[in-house]
C-alpha positions in Angstrom: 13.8 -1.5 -6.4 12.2 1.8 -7.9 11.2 0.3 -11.2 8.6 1.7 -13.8 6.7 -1.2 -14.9 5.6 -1.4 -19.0 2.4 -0.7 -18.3 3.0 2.7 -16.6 5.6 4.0 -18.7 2.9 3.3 -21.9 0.2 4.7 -19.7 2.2 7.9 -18.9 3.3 8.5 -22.2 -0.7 8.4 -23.6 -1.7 10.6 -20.9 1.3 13.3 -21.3 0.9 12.9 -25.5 -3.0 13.7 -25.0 -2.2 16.9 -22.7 0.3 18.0 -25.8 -2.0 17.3 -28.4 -5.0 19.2 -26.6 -2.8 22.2 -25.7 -0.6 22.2 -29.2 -4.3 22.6 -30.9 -5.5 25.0 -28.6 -2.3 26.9 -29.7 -2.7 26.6 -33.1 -6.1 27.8 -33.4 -5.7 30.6 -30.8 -2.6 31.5 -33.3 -5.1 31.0 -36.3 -8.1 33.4 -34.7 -5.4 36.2 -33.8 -4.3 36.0 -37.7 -7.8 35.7 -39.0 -8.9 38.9 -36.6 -6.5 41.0 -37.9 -7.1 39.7 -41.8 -10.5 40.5 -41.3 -10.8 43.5 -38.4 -13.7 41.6 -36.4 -14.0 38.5 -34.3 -17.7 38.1 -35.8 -16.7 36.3 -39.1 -14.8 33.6 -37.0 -16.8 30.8 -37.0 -16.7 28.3 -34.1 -17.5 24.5 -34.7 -18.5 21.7 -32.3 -14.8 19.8 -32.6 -13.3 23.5 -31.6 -16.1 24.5 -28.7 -15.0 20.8 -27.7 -11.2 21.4 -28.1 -11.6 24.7 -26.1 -13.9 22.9 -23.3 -10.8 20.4 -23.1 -8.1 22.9 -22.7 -10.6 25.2 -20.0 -11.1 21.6 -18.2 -7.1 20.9 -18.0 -6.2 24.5 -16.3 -8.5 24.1 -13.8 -7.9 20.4 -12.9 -4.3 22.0 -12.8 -5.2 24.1 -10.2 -7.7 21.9 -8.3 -4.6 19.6 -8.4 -1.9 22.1 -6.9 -3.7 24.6 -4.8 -6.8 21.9 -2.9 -5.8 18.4 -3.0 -2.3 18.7 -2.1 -3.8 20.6 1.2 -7.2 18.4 1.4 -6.2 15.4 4.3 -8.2 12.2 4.5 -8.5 10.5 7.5 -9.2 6.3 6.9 -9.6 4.6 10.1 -9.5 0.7 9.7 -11.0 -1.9 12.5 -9.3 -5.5 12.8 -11.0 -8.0 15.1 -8.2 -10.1 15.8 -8.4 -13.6 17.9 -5.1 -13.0 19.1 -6.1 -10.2 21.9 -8.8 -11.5 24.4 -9.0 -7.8 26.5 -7.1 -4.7 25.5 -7.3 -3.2 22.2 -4.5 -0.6 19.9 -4.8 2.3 18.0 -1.5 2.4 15.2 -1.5 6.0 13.4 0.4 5.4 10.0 1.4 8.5 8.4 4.0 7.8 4.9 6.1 10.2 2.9 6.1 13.5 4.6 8.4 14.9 1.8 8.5 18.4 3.9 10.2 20.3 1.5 11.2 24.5 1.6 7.5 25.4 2.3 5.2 24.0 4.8 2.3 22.1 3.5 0.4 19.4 5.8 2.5 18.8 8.9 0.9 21.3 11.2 -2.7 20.1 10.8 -1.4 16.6 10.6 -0.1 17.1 14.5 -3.9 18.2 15.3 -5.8 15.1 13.6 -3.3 12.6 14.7 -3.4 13.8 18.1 -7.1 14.0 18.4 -7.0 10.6 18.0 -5.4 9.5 20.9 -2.9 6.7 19.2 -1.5 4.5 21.1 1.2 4.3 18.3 2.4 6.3 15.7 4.7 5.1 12.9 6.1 6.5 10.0 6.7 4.7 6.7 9.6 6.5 5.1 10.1 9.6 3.1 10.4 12.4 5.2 11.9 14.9 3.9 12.7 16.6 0.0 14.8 19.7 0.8 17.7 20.3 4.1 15.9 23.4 4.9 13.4 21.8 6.1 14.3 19.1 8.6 14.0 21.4 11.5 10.0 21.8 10.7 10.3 17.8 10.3 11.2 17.3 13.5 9.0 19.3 15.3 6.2 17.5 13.7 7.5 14.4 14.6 8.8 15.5 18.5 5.3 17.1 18.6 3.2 13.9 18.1 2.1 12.0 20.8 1.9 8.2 21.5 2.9 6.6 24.5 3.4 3.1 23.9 5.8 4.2 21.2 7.0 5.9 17.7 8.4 3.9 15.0 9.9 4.8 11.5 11.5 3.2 8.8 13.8 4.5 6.1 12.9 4.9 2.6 14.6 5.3 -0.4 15.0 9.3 0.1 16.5 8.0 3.5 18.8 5.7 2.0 19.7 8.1 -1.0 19.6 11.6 0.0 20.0 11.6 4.1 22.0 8.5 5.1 24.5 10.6 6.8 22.0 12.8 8.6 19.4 11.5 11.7 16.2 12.6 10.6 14.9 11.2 13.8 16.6 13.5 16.4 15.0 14.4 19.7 11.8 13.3 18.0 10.9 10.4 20.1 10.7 8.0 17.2 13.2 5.2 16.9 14.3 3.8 13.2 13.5 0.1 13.0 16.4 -0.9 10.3 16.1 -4.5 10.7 14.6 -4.7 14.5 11.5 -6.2 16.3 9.9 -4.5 19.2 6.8 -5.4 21.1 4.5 -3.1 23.4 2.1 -3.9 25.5 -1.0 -2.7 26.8 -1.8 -4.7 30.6 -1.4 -8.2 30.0 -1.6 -7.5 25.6 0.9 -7.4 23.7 1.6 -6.9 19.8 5.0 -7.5 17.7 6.4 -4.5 15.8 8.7 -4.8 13.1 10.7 -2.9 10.3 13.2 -3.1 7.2 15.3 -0.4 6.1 14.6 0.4 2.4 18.0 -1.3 1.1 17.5 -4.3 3.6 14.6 -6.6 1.2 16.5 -9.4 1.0 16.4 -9.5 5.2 13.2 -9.7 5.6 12.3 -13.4 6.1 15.2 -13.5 8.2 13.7 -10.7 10.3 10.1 -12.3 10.6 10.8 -15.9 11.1 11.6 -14.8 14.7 8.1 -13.3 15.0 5.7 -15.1 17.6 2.9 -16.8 15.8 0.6 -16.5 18.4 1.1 -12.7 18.7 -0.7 -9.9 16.7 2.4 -8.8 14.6 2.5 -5.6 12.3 5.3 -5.0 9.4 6.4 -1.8 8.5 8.6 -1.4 5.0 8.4 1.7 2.5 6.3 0.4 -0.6 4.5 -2.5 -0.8 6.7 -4.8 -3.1 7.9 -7.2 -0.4 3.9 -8.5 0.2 4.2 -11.9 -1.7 7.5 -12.7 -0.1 6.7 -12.6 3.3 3.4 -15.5 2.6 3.3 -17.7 5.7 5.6 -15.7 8.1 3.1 -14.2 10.4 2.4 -10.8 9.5 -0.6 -9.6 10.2 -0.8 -6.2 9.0 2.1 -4.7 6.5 2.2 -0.8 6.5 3.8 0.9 4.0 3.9 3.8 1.3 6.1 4.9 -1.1 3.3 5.1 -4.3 1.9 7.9 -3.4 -1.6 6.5 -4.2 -0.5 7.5 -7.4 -0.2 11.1 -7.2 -2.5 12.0 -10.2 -5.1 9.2 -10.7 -7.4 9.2 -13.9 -11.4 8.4 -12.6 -12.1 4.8 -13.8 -8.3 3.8 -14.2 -6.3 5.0 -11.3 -3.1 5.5 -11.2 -0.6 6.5 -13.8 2.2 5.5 -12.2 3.6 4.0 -8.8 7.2 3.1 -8.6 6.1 -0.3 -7.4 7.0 -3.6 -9.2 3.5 -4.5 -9.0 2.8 -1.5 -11.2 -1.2 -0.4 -10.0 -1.5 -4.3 -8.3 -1.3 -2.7 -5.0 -1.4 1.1 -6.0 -3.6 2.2 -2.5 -5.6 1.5 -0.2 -6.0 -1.8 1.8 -5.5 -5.7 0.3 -5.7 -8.6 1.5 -2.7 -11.5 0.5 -3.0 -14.9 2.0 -4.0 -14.0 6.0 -1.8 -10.7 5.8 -3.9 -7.1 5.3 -1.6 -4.8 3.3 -2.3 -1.2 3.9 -0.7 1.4 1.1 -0.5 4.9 2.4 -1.5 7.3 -0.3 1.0 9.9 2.0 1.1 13.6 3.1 3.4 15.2 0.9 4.7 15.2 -3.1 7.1 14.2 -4.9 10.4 17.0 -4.6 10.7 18.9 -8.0 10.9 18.8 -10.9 7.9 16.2 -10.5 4.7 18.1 -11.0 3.5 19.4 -7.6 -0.1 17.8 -8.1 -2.4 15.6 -6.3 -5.4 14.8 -8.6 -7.8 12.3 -7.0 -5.3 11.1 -4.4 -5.4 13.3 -1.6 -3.0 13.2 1.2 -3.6 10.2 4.0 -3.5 9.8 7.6 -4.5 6.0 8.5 -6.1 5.2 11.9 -6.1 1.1 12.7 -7.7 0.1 15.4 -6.6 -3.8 16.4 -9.7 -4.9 18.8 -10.2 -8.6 20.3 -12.1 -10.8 17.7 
């Protein structure tokens, strides 16, 4: 299911071609005024040109998005609460805290502040859209987080494809108070309200109208799944909110065009944020954590996510 669509793959090559074109100048001329200095003994009778001051003002530009990108973003949470009237509660509303690919790897990055934020909020769920964890080390810090998050109607994950990949043969979810939905419905209720819960395992597409035909219609009922590539399959099934992750908004966007790249099979379709596809709101989690290495360890206009949804009677 992890494809890289045309479009990405051309759009990542420009982008990484530009960076070595910028930089491979930068070099040459740098080599060029070293060589001219010591031809001539003085830096005064190197002459600098607009296309140079430019090239330099390029290079200059690129380090310090580089360490905007690894040293703020990465560390820089956004909190995006969503309100849904919904006709299908008359009294009691819920508050669902999404948090997506953790990726806690050797050192610690967002978990501990995410505890504070998500708490503050008083949720009366907390789910958990797959990719938890990059490196063994650090599953122990995982599940504190995760045991250390509070919701008391209920904490839900589903597996995604580092899950299915890396840790099938470890529970992630140990003394944590979260429960994997693999292919499982759930309800909780709130007094006489009630809404449906419900989750696919990363390798379990193909089970998901299967899965959702049994959800009641006249129920509020929320999907969880790691990306968002199962949205026009599901059309006419009931869901009323699908949670997921996986593209990590991106990781590095570009201002004005977005993403480079998502590992979705809709490509930058559904690259963040929240859509709407006939009567179902979509919600992609941009995440908390980055990709393991050797994948640059970068956030660049896509910071980290925490999503706050509070379903309220119409």
């Amino acid at each position: 299911m992890i494809t890289m669509s045309l479009r990405e793959e051309i759009s990542l090559l420009l982008f990484g071609l530009l960076i070595l074109v910028v930089y491979g100048l930068e070099f040459i001329l740098l080599i060029s005024y070293f060589l001219a200095r010591i031809r001539r003994g003085s830096w005064k009778s190197i002459r600098l040109t607009k296309s140079t001051i430019a090239l330099h003002t390029l290079a200059v530009m690129g380090i310090l998005c580089l360490i905007y990108g690894s040293s703020i973003v990465p560390y820089w949470i956004d909190v995006n609460r969503v309100t849904i009237p919904t006709a299908k509660l008359r009294q009691a509303g819920f508050r669902i805290v999404q948090i997506s690919d953790l990726h806690c790897d050797t050192n610690p990055r967002n978990e501990e502040r995410a505890v504070r934020i998500i708490n503050q909020f008083k949720p009366d769920v907390v789910v958990v859209t797959g990719d938890c964890l990059n490196h063994a080390s650090a599953m122990p810090r995982l599940q504190a987080t995760l045991r250390w998050l509070e919701a008391p109607l209920g904490k839900f994950a589903v597996k995604g494809n580092f899950e299915i990949r890396r840790w099938s043969h470890h529970d992630l979810l140990e003394n944590t108070g979260f429960h994997w939905l693999d292919r499982d419905m759930t309800t909780v209720e709130k007094g006489d309200e009630r809404i449906g819960i419900s989750g696919l395992s990363f390798d379990l597409p193909q089970a998901s109208r299967d899965l959702l035909q049994e959800a009641a219609r006249d129920r509020f009922n929320v999907f969880l799944f790691h990306t968002p590539d199962l949205i026009e399959d599901i059309r006419g099934l009931g869901v009323d909110l699908y949670l997921c992750g996986h593209t990590h908004g991106g990781q590095v966007t570009l201002p004005g065009y977005g993403a480079l790249i998502t590992f979705s099979k809709f490509g930058k379709k559904y690259e963040s944020g929240m859509h709407k596809s006939d009567g179902t709101i979509l919600y992609v989690n941009r995440g908390l954590g980055l990709e393991p290495k050797p994948a640059p360890q970068v956030r660049f206009f896509a910071r980290p996510e925490i999503a706050v949804f509070d379903i309220v009677p119409e």
